[in-house]
N, C-alpha and C positions, 0 to 999 in steps of 0.2 A: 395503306391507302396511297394508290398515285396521286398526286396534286397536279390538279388540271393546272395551265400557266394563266394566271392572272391576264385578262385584258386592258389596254388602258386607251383611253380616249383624248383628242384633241379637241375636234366640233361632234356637234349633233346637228345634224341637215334637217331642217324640217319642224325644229320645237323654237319654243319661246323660251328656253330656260338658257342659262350657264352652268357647267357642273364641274366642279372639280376633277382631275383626273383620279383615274381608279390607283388606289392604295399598294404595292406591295406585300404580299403577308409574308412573317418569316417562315420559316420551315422548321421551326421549333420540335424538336422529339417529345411525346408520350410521355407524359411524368407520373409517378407512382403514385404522388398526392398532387392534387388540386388545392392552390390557396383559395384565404374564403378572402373575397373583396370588401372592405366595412362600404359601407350605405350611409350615407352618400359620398361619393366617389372623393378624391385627392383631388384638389382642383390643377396641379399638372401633370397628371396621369391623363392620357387618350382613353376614352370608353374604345374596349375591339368590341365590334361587331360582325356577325359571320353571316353570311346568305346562303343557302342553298336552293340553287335553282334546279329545273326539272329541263329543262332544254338548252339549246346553245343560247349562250346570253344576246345573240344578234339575228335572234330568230322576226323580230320586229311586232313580236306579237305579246302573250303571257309572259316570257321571262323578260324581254326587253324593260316592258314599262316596269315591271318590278327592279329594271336594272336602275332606269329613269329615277325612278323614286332612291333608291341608294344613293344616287349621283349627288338628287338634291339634298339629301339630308347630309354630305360632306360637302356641299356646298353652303347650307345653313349653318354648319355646327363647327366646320373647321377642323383644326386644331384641338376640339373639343372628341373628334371619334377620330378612329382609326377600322376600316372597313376590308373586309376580306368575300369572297367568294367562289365557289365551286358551282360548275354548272353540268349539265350532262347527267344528274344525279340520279338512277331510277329509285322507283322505292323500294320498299323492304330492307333487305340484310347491306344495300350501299346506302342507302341511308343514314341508316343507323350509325354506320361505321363514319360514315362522312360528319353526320350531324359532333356525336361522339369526339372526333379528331378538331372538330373546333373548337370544343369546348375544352379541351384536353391545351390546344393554343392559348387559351386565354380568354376567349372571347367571353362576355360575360350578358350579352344579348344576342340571340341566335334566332334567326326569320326565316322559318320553314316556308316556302312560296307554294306549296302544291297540297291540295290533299290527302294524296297518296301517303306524305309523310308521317300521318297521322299518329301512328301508332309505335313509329319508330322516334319520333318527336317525345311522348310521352315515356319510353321506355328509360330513354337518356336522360331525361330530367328527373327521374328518381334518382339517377347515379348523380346528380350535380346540382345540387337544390341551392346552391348560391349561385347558378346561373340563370338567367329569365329566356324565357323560349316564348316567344309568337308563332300559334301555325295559324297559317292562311284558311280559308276554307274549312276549318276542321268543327267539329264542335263536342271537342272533349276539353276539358282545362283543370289543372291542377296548381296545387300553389305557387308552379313558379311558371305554367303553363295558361298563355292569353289564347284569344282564337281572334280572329278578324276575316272580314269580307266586306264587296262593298256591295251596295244596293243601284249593282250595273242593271234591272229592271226598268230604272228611270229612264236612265241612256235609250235604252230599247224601244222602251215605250214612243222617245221622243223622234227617233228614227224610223220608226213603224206608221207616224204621221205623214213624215216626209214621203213615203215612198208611197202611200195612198194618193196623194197628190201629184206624183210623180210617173208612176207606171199608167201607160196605155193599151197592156193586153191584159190588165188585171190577176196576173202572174207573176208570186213573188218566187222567189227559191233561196232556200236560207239549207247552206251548208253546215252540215252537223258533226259535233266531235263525235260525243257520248251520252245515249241516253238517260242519262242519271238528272233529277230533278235540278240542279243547275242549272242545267242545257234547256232543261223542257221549261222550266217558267221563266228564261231569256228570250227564246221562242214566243211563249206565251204573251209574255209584256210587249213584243214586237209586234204579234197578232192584234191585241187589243189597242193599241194605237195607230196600226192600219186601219181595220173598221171602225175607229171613229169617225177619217176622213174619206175614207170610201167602203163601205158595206158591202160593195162587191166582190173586192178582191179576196184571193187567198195564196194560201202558204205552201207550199210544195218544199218538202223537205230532204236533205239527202243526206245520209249518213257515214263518216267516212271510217269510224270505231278510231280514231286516231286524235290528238290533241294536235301535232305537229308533221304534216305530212306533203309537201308543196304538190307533190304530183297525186297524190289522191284528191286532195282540197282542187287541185284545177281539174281533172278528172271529172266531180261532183259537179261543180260550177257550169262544167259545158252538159253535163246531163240536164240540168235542171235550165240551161236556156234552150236546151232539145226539146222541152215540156212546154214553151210558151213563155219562159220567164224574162222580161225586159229589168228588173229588180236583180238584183243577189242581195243578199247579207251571210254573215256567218258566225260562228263560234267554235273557232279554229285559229291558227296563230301565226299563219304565214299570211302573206302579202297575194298570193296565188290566184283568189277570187279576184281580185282589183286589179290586177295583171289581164286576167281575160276578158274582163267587161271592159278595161280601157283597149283590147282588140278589136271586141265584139262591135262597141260603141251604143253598150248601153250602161244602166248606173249600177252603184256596189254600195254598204256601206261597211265598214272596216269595224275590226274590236282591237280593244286593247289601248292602240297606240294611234296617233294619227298618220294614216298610211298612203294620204294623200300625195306621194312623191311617186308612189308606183302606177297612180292613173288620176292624174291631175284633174283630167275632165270625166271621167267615170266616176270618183267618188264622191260621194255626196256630203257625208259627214263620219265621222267615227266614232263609235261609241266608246270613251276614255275610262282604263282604272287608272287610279291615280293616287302613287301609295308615297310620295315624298313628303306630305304633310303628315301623314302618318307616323313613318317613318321618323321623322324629327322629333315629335313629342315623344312617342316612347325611350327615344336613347335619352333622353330630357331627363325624362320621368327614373331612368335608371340612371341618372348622373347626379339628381337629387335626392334620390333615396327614396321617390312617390311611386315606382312601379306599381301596378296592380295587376292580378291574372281577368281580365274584364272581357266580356264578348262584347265584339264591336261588331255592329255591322251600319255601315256607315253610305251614305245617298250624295245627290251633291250639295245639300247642304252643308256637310261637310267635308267636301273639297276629297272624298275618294273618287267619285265619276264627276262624268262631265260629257259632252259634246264637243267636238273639235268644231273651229271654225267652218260656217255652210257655205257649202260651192255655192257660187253668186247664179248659178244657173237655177235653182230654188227662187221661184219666185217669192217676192219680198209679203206680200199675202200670207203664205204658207209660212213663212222664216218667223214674220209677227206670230201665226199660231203658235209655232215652237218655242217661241221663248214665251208668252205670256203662261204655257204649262210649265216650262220649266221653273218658272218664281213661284207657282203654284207649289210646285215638289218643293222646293226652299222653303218654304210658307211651310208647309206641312198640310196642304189644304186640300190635298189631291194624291190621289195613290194608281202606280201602275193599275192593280186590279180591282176600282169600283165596282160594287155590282151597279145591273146585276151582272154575271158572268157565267156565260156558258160555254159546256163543255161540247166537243164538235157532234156530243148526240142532240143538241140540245139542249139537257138537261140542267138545270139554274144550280150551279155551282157556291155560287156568292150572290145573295138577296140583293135588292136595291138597297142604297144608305148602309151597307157594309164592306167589310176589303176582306181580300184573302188574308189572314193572318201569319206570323212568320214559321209558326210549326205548320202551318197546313203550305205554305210556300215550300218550306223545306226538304220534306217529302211530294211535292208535286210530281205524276205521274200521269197525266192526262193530259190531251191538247184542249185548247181554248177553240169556240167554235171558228171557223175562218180555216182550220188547219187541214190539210186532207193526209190521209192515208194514216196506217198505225204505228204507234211504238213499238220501234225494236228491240231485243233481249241485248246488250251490255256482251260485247264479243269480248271475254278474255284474251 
């Protein structure tokens, strides 16, 4: 395996944190045996921890904030971790070999950031069961294997308000990676907190089959303000969308990270994952000997999403709305998908006085009513 060169940082332009700079890893060779590490850790031994990310770590988008969240957790923990990273990673057989080689370093908690990893995540940890593996996204788990995701629906939902309140041709356009249930009940959460605020609007959607892609995502972006659309949003991971709407000189709102520095006055708010708090308790938790293989999927109660700070151009009206749901979501009092909820035939999806649930979320494959035109097949 080539080892990508480690990046390391000074500032972060744009966030409210400080973070440690990024770590060195050695280049350590391949050893026949693996030592087992006792539980709980030497208290002057460094926990390694290894990341594997799926794109360039300065993509500003998915891998970024997953980079964010590493930053903070050697910023919390010190001297207490030692942190490594390979980015560019696709899945399947680099994977494997990538995940593999970290663990073959030493690392002893390893944070798959993508999906895709899924499978090659689990294949490794059979070979290294005194190592603990987090995948992202995934939802297989094995005794040394956790899963995690956060419940960015919230985010959605709370920015699907603002732009109800916001657009004047009642035309949103929300660029799209991939059609797979993730995507479509982000979408969906975004739908059903637009027609709260305005029942009129809808959704135009455009798909780019790509997770990272600047010139297809800007591409999409001007298709869908060719449709009418004074809104953008997206689920994609470049900066691309927010770049054209601060041309166009209409709004956006951003995922992932807060991307507020690429169209200061086009974007509105961003919808935040937010994996540093995460991030710190599990190495915690394997530096104490408490690890557990546990599915998290985590809201901003606790502290995985969020809202970035609202452009003052949202009037203070609208702003109260969104945070008096957001303590709702904190509360636990209120869920992106209330019924009742339909689907764009109409059809009553989720009854009054019920929510979608997290297996029928999981598998979600339908648009919410508001949404026009169909899903499309998942281009290889």
């Amino acid at each position: 395996m080539q080892r990508r060169k480690f990046l390391k940082y000074t500032t972060l332009a744009g966030t409210s944190f400080t973070f440690a700079g990024c770590t060195q890893g050695s280049k350590s060779q391949p050893q026949a045996e693996v030592s087992v590490q006792a539980s709980p850790m030497a208290a002057n031994e460094p926990l390694k921890v290894g990341f594997v990310y799926v794109e360039p770590v300065n993509d500003f988008g998915w891998t970024y904030a997953h980079d964010l969240g590493r930053r903070e957790m050697e910023a919390n923990l010190q001297e207490k971790v030692k942190t490594t990273f390979v980015e560019n990673v696709s899945e399947g057989a680099d994977a494997q070999r990538v995940i593999r080689q970290l663990a073959l370093e030493g690392n002893k908690l390893i944070f798959a950031t993508f999906l895709g990893y899924m499978n090659a995540t689990l294949k490794v940890a059979k070979e290294f069961p005194n190592v603990h593996f987090e995948q992202c996204s995934g939802d297989k788990r094995a005794t040394n294997v956790g899963t995690y995701l956060g419940r960015f629906e919230e985010a959605r939902y709370l920015t699907g308000m603002i732009a109800g309140k916001i657009t004047k041709s009642n035309v949103i356009g929300f660029v799209g990676s991939y059609p797979i249930p993730e995507v479509i009940r982000g979408i969906g959460a975004f739908t059903q907190g637009l027609r709260q605020t305005n029942p009129k609007a809808k959704v135009r959607v455009v798909w780019v089959q790509s997770w990272y892609d600047p010139a297809k995502e800007r591409e999409a972006a001007q298709a869908l303000v060719n449709l009418g659309a004074d809104v953008l949003a997206q689920h994609t991971n470049s900066p691309a969308p927010i770049q054209l709407a601060e041309e166009k000189g209409i709004y956006a709102f951003a995922y992932n990270t807060d991307m507020s520095r690429f169209g200061a006055k086009a974007c509105l708010t961003s919808a935040l994952n937010k994996w540093g708090k995460f991030y710190t308790d599990k190495a915690l938790a394997v530096i104490n000997g408490t690890w557990k293989p546990e599915e998290v999927w985590y809201g901003i109660a606790q502290e995985m999403v969020d809202i970035s700070p609202l452009n003052p151009v949202i009037p203070q009206d609208v702003q109260q709305l969104v945070q008096a749901l957001r303590d709702e979501f904190i509360r636990g009092v209120a869920h992106p998908f209330d019924g009742p909820v339909k689907d764009q035939k109409g059809v009553v999806r989720v009854p009054k006085g019920q929510v979608l649930g997290d297996k029928e979320q999981r598998a979600m494959d339908w648009y919410v009513e508001g949404i026009e035109g169909l899903i499309p097949k998942v281009q290889s």
